[in-house]
N, C-alpha and C positions, 0 to 999 in steps of 0.2 A: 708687169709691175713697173712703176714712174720711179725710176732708178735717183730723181733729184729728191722724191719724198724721203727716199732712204736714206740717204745720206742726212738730211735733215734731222733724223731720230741718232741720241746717244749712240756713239760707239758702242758701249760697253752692253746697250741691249740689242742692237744688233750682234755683237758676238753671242750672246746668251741664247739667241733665237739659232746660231748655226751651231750651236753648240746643241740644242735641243734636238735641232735636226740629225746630227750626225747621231746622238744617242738613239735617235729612232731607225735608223740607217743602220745601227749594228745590232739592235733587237730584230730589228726585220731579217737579216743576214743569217743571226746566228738561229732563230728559229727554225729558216728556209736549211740552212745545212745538218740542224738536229734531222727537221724531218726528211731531207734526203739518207742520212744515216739510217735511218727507221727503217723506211725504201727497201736500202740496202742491207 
């Protein structure tokens, strides 16, 4: 990814995109450990 393009875009929607990210980062997370719990 062209790291000058990003910068060029709003801050405030680039926060919004890693903010989206990390939400999907702890829906992934916390699923992966419900179904390890299952597992076990």
């Amino acid at each position: 990814m062209d790291h000058v393009a990003m910068d060029n875009r709003p801050k405030h929607h680039v926060q919004r995109e890693k903010g989206l990210l990390l939400i999907e980062h702890d829906r992934a997370f916390c699923d992966n450990m419900a179904t390890k719990t299952i597992l076990l």
